[in-house]
DRENTOR-14917 format. One record per residue (C-alpha): residue number from 1; x, y, z. Coordinates in nm, 4 decimals. Layout:
// residues N
[pt NUM, [X, Y, Z]]
...
This chain:
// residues 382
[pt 1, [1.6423, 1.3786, 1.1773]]
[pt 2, [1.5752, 1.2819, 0.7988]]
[pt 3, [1.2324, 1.1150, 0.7936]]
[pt 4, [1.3046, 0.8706, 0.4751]]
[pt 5, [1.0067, 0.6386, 0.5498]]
[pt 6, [0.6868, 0.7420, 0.4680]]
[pt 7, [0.6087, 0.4173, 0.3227]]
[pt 8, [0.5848, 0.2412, 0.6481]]
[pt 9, [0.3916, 0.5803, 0.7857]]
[pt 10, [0.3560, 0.9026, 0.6822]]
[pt 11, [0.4035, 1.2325, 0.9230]]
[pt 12, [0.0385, 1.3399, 1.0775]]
[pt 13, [-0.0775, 1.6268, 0.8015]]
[pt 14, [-0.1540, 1.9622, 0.9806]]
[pt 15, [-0.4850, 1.9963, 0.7953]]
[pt 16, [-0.5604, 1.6305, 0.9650]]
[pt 17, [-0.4275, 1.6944, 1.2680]]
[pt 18, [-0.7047, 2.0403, 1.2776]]
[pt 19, [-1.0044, 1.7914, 1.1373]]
[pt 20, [-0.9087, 1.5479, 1.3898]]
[pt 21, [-0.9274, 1.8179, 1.6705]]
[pt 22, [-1.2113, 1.9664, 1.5644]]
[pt 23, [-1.3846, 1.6320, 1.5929]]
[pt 24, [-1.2939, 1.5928, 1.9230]]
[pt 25, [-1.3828, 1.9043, 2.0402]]
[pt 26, [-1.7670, 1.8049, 1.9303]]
[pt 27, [-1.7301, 1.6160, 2.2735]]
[pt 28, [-1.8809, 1.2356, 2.3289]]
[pt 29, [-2.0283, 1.1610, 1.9139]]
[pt 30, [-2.1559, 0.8262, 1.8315]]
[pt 31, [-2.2365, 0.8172, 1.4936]]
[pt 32, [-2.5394, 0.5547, 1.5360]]
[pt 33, [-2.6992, 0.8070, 1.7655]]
[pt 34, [-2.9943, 0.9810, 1.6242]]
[pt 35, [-2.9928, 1.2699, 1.8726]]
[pt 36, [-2.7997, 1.5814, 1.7079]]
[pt 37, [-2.4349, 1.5268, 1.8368]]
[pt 38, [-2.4894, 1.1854, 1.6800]]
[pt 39, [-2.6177, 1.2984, 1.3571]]
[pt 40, [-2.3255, 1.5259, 1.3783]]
[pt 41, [-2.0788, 1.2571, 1.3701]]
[pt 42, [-2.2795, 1.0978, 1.1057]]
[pt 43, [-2.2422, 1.3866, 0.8987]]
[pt 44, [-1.8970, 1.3881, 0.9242]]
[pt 45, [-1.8188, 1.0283, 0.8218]]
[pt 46, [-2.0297, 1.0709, 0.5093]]
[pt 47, [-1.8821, 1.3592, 0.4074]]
[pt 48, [-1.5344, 1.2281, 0.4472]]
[pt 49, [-1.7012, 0.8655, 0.2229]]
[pt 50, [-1.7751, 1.1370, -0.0329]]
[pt 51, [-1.5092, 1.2805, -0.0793]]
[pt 52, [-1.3086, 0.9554, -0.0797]]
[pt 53, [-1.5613, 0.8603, -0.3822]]
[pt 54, [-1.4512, 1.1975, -0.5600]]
[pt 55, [-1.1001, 1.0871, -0.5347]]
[pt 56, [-1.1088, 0.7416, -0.6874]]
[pt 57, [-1.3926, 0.7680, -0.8983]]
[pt 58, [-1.6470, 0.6230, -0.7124]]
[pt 59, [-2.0153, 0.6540, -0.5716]]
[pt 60, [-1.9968, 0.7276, -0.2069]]
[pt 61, [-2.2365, 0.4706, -0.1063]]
[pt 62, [-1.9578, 0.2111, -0.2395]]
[pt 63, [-1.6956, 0.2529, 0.0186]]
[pt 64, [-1.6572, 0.0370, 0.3744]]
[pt 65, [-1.4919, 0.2768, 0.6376]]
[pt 66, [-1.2348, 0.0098, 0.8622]]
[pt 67, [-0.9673, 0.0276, 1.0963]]
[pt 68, [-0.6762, 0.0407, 0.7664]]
[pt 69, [-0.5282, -0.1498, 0.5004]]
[pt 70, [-0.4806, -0.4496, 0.6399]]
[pt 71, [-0.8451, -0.4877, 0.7713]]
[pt 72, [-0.9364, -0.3373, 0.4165]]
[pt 73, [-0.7130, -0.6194, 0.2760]]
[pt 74, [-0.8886, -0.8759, 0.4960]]
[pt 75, [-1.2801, -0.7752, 0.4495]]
[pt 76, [-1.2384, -0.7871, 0.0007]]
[pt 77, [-1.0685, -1.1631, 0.0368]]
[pt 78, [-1.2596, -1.3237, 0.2851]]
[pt 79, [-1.5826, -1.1403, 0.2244]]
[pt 80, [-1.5216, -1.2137, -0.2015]]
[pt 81, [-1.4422, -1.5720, -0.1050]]
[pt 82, [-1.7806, -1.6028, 0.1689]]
[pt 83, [-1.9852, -1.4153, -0.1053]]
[pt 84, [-1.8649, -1.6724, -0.3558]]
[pt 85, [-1.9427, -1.9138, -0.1415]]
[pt 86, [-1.5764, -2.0661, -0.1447]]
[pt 87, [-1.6288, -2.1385, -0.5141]]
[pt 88, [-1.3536, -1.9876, -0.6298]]
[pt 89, [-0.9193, -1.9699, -0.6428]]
[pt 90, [-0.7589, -1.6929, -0.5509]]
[pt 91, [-0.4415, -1.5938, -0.7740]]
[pt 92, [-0.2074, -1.3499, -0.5355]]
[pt 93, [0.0712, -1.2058, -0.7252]]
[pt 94, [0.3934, -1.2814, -0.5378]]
[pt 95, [0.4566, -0.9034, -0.4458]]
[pt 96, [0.1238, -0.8688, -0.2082]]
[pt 97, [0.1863, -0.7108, 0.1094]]
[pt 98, [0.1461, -1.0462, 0.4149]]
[pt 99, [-0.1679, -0.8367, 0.4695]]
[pt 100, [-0.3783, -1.0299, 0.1377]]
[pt 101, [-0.1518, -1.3136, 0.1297]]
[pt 102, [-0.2110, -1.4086, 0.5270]]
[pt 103, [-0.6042, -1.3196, 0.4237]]
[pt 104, [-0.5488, -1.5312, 0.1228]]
[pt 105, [-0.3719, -1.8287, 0.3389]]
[pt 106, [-0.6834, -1.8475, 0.5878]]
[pt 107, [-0.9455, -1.7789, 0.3596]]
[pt 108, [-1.0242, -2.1060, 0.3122]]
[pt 109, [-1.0176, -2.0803, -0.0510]]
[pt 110, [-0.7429, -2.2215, -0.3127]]
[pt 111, [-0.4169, -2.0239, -0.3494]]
[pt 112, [-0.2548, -1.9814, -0.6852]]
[pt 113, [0.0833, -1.7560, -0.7221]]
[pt 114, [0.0583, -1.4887, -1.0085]]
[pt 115, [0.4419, -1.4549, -1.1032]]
[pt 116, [0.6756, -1.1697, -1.1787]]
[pt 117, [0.8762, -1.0557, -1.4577]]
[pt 118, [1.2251, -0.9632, -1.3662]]
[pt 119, [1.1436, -0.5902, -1.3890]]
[pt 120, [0.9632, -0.6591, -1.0541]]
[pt 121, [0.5673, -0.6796, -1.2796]]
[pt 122, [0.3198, -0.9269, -1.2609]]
[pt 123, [0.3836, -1.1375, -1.5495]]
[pt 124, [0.0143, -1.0625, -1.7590]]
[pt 125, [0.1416, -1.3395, -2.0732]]
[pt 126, [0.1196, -1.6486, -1.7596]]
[pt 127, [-0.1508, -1.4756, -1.6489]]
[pt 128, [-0.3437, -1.4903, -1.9637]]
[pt 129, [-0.2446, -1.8160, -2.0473]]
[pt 130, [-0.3656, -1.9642, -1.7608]]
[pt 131, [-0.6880, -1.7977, -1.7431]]
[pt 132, [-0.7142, -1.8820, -2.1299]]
[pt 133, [-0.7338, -2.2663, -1.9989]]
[pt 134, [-0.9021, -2.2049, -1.6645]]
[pt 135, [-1.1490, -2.4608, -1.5669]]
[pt 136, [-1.4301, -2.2818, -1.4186]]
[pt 137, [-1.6222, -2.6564, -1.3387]]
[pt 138, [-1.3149, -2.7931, -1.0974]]
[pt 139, [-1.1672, -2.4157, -0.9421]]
[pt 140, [-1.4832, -2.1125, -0.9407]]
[pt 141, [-1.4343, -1.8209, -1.0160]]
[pt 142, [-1.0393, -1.6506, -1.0637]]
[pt 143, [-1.0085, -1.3719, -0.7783]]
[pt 144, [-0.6626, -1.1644, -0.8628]]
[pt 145, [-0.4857, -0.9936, -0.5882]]
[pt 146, [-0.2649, -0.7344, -0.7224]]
[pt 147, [-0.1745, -0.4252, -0.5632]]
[pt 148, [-0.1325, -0.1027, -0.7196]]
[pt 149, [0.1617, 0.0182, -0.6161]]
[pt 150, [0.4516, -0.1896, -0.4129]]
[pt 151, [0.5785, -0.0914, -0.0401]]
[pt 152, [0.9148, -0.1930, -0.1201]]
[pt 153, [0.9914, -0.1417, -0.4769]]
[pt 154, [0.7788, 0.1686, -0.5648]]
[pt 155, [0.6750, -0.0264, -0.8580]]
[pt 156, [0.3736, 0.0591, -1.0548]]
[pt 157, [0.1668, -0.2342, -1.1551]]
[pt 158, [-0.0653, -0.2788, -1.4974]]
[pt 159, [-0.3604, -0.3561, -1.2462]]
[pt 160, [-0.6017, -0.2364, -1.5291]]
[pt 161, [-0.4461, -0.4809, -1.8478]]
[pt 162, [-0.4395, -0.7819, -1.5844]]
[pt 163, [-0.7941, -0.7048, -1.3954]]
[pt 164, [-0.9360, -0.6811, -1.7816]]
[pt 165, [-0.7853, -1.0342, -1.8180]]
[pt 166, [-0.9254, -1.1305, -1.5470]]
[pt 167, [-1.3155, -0.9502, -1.6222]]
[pt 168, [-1.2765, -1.1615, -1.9394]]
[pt 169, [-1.2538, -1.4867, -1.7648]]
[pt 170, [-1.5372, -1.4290, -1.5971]]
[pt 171, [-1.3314, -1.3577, -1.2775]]
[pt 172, [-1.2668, -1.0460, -1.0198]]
[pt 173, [-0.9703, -0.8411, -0.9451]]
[pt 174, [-0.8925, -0.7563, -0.5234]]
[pt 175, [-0.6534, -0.4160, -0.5767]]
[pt 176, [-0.4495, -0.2724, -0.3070]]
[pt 177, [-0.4288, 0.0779, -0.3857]]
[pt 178, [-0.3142, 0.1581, -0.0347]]
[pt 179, [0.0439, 0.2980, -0.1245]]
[pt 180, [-0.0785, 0.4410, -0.4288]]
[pt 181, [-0.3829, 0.6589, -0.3182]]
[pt 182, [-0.2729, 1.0420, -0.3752]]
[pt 183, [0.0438, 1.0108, -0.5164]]
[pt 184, [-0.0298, 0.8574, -0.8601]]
[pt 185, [-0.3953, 0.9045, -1.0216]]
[pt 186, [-0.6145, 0.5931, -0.8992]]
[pt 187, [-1.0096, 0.5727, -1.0594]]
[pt 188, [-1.1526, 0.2530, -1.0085]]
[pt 189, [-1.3973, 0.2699, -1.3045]]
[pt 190, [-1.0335, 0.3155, -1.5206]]
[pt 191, [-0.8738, 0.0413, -1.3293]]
[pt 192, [-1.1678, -0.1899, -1.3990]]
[pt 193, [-1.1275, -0.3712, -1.0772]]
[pt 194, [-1.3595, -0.4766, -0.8345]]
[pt 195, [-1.2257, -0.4125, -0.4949]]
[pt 196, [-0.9809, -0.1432, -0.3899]]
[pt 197, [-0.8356, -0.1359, -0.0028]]
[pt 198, [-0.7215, 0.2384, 0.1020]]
[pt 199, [-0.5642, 0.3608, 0.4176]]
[pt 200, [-0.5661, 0.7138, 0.6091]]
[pt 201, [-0.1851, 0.6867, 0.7357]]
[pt 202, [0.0457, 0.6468, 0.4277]]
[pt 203, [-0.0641, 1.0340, 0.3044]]
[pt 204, [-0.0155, 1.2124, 0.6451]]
[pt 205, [-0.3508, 1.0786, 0.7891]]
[pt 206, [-0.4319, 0.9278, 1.0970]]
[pt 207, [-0.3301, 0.5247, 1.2195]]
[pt 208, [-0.6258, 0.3655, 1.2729]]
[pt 209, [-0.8678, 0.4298, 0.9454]]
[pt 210, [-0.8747, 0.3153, 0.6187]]
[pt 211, [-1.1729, 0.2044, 0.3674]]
[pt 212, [-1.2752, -0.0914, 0.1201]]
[pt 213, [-1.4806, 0.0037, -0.1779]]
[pt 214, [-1.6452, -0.2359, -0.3250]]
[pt 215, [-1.8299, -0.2307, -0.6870]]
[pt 216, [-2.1656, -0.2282, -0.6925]]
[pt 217, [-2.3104, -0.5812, -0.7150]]
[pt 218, [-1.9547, -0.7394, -0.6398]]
[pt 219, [-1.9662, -1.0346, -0.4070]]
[pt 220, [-1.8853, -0.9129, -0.0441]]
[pt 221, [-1.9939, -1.0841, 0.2966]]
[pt 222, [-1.9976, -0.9348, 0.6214]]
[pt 223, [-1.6817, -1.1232, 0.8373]]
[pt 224, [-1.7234, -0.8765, 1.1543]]
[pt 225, [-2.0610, -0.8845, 1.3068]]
[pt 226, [-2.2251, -0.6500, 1.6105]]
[pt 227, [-2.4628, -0.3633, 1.5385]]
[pt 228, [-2.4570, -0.3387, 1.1473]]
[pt 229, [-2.2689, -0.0181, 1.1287]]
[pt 230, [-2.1526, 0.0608, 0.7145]]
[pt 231, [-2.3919, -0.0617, 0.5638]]
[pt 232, [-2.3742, -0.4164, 0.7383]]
[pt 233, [-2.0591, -0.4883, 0.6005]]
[pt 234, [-1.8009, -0.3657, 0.8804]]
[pt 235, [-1.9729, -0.3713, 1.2190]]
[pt 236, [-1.8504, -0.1029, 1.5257]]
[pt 237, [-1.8562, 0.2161, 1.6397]]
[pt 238, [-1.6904, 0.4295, 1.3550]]
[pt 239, [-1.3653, 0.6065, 1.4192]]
[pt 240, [-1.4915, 0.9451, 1.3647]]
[pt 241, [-1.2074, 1.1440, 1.4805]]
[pt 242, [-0.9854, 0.9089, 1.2362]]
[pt 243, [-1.2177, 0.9259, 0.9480]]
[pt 244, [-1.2000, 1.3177, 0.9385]]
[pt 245, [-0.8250, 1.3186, 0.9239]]
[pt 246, [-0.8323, 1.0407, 0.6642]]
[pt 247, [-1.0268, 1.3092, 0.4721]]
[pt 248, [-0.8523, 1.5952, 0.5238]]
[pt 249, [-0.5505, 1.3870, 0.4305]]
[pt 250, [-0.7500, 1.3168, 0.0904]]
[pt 251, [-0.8096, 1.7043, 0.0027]]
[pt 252, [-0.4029, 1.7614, 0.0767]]
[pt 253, [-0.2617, 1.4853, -0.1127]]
[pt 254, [-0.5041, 1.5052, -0.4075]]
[pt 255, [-0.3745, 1.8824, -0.3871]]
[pt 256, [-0.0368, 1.8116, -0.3314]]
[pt 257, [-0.0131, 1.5459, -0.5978]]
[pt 258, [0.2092, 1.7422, -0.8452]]
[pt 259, [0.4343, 1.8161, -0.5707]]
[pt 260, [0.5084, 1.4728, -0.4806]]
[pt 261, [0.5405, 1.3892, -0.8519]]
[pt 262, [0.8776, 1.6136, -0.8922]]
[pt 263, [1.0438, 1.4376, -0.6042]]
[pt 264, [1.1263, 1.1289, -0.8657]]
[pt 265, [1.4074, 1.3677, -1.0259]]
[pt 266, [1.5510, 1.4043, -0.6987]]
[pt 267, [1.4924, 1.0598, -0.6288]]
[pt 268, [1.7029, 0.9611, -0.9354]]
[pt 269, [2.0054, 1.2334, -0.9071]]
[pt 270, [2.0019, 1.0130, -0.5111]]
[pt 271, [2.0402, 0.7272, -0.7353]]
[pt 272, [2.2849, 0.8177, -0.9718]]
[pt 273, [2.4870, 0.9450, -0.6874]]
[pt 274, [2.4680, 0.6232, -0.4683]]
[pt 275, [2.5851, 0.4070, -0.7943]]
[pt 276, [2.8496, 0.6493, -0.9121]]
[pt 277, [3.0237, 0.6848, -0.5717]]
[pt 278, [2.9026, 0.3527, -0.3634]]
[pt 279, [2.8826, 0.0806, -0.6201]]
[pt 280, [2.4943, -0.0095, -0.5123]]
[pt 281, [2.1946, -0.1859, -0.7374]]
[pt 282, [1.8891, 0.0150, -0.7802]]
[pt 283, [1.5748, -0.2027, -0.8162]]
[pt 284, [1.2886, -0.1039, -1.0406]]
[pt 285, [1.5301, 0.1916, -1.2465]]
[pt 286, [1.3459, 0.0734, -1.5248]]
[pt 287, [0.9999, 0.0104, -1.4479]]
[pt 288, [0.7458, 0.2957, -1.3762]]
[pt 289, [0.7786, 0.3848, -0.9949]]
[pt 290, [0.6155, 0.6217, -0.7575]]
[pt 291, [0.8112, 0.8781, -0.7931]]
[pt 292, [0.9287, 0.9046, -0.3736]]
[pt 293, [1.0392, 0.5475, -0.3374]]
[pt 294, [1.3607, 0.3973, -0.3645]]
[pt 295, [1.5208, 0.0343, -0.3220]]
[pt 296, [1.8820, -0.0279, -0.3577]]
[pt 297, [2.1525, -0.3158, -0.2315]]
[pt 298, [2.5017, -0.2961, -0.1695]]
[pt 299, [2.5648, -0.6903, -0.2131]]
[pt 300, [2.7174, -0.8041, 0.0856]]
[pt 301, [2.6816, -0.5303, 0.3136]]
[pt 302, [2.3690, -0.6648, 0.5198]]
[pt 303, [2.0303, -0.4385, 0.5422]]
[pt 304, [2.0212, -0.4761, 0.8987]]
[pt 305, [2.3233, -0.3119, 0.9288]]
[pt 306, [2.2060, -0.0289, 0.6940]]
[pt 307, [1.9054, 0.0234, 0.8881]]
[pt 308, [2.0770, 0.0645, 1.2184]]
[pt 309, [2.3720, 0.2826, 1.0487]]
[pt 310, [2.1311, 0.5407, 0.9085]]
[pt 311, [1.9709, 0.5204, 1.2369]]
[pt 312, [2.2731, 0.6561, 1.3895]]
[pt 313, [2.2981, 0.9152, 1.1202]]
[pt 314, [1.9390, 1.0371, 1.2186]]
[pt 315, [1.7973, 0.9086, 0.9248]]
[pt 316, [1.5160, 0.6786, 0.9301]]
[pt 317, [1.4661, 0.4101, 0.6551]]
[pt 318, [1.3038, 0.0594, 0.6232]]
[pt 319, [1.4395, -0.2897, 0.5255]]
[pt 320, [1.1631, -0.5103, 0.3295]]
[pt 321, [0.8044, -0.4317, 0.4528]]
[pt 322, [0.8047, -0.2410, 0.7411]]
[pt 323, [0.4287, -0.3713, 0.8748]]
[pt 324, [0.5628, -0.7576, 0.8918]]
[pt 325, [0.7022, -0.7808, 1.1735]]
[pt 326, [0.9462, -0.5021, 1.2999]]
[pt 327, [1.2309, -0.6806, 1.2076]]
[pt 328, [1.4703, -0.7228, 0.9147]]
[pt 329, [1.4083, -0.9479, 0.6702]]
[pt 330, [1.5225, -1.0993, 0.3523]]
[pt 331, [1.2959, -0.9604, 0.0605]]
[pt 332, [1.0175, -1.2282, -0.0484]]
[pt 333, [0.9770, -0.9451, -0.3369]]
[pt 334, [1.3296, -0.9427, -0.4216]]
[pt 335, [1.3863, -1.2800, -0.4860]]
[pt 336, [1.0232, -1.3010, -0.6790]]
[pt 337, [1.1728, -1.1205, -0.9113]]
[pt 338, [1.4845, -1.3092, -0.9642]]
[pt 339, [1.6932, -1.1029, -0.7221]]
[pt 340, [1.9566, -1.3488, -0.5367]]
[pt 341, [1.9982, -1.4096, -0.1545]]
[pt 342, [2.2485, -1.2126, -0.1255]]
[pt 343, [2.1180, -0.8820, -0.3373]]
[pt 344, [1.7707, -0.9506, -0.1420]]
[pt 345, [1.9539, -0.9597, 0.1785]]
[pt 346, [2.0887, -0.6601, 0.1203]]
[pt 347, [1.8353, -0.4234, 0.0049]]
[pt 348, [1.7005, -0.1588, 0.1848]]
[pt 349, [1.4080, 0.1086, 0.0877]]
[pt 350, [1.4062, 0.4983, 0.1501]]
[pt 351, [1.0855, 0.6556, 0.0554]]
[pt 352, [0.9422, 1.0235, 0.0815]]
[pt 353, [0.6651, 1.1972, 0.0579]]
[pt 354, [0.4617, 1.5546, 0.1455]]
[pt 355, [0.7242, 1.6680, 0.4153]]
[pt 356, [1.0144, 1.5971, 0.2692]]
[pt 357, [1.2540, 1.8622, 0.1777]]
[pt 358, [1.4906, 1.8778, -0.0988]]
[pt 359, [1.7919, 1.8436, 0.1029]]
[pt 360, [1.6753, 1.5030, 0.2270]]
[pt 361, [1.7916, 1.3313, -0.0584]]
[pt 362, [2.1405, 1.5128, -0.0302]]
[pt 363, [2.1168, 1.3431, 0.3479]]
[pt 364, [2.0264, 1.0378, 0.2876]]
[pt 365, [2.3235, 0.9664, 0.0338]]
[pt 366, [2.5996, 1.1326, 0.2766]]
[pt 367, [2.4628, 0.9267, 0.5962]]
[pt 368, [2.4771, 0.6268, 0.3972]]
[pt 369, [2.7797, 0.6455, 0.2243]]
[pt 370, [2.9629, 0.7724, 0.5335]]
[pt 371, [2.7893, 0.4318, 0.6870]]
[pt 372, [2.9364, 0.2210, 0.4003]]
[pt 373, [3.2938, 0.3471, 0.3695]]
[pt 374, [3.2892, 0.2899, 0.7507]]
[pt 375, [3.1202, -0.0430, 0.7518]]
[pt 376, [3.2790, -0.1969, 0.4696]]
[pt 377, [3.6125, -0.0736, 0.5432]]
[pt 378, [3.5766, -0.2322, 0.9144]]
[pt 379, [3.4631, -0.5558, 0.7712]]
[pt 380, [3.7988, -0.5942, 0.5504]]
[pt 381, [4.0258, -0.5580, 0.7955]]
[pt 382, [3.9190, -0.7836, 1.0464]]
């Protein structure tokens, strides 16, 4: 099998998979227990928080362990928009995972759309103008939503030009850096926003633990209450087993980093190769990408029907965001940035990441151009 889908999940690290173990063998651990198993746990959890601050930049003391991205995603928009009191509009960039736009849609707050270019970037010249007339009186503060780095596309957004737009309109900036976190360099204080969501599973940690971190004196409400566990802001028992592969998973992709960086050359001979010999549209060629992602349409031939083609070939690739719904969709992204029903119905995203081999790319090209030739071929003569 060719594992082309480490954006939906990456493969279990083995230095996580040994942190995770040895947690476990500590027997029954409760982090909020003050006897010396407990204070074991505890030790663990903040050790793992510090080196999560090491890797973005940031004071330990600043970062909310939770359950993973989406929970991240949830805690900075309704927690921003309780600590604001609902006196604010949140702008969500039309590329946001459902995870901050579903947050966004029930936060009770106002919704504004920040738009795309056609190279698949927020578009910072709206942005600025309408933050140049923004009328702090009749809408609050301006929260941005912008992610970092998108699931589909691989596309690498200016967070740091469009949260200083923001910092200058006297507003905040909600990043989430979950797809970006040890494969491109992420440093909050560089980034200048003021809430960054993080999860353990899209670098080879665990499911089930990710982290908000918050700046220091940012607006942030509790929305899960019990026994005031992290600091009051993220009540429950602590995943302890999860946090320690979440940082093990840190020290091996910060490590690693170089190493995923030279898989965007093979990335692009894939490319060349699928446009040369099948005729498909790469999105995002010329916009800065992470270097393991790839999206790409045959118009006509239907993503659905990619997905379960590869599948066939033992190779394992997603179709729009893979954490909607576990089904196919039509790309909301796609057609954001101009992309037409048909070229969004059609695209379908292969990305890699620290166990992928060189070969993989070779694989992925042959299954799917095999699938094609097939497909297509089948299709015109009935």
């Amino acid at each position: 099998m060719i594992y082309a889908d480490h954006n939906a999940t990456s493969p279990l690290r083995p230095e996580a998979r040994e942190a995770m173990l040895a947690v476990y063998d500590m027997g029954p651990v409760n982090p909020s227990s003050v006897h010396t198993a407990g204070r074991a746990a505890r030790g663990v959890i903040e050790r793992t928080r510090t080196t999560l601050g090491g890797a973005i930049g940031s004071r330990a003391e600043d970062i909310v362990f939770t359950s993973g991205g989406t929970e991240s995603d949830s805690l900075a928009v309704h927690g921003a928009v309780a600590g604001l009191e609902s006196k604010c509009t949140l702008i969500v960039s039309a590329l946001e995972h459902e995870a901050i736009g579903k947050a966004a849609a029930h936060s009770g707050a106002v919704v504004e759309t920040a738009y795309l270019t056609s190279a698949g970037t927020v578009d910072l010249e709206d942005l600025a103008s309408r933050l140049k007339s923004w009328d702090h009186a009749a809408k609050g503060t301006p929260v941005l939503c912008l992610m970092l780095a998108n699931n589909e596309t691989g596309i690498l957004q200016p967070v740091a030009e469009a949260a200083a737009l923001v910092r200058d309109a006297g507003g905040l900036t909600i990043c989430d850096a979950v797809q970006g976190l040890g494969k491109v360099p992420v440093n909050v204080g560089l980034l200048g926003v003021d809430y960054l969501a993080l999860s353990a599973h899209k670098i080879g940690g665990p499911q089930g633990a990710g982290a908000l971190w918050h700046r220091a004196g940012a607006p942030l409400k509790a929305v899960q209450y019990g026994g005031g566990q992290e600091r009051g802001l993220r009540s429950g028992t602590e995943n302890v087993a999860a946090i320690a592969g979440f940082g093990a998973a840190i020290e091996a992709a910060m490590r690693d980093m170089p190493n995923y960086q030279t898989l965007g050359s093979l990335r692009d001979a894939m490319e060349a190769r699928l446009e040369a010999e099948g005729g498909v549209i790469v999105t995002g060629k010329g916009s800065p990408r992470l270097a393991g992602v790839s999206n790409f349409a045959k118009p006509g031939f239907a993503a659905e029907t990619q997905v379960m083609a590869m599948d066939l070939a033992g190779v394992c690739v997603s179709a729009g965001s893979a954490c909607s719904s576990g089904k196919v969709k039509r790309s909301l992204v796609l057609m954001a940035m101009g992309a037409d029903d048909t070229l969004a119905e059609s695209a379908i995203r292969t990305s890699f990441g620290w166990s992928t081999l060189p070969s993989d790319f070779d694989g992925v090209a042959d299954a799917w151009l095999k699938a094609a030739e097939r497909i297509i071929a089948k299709e015109a003569s009935v």
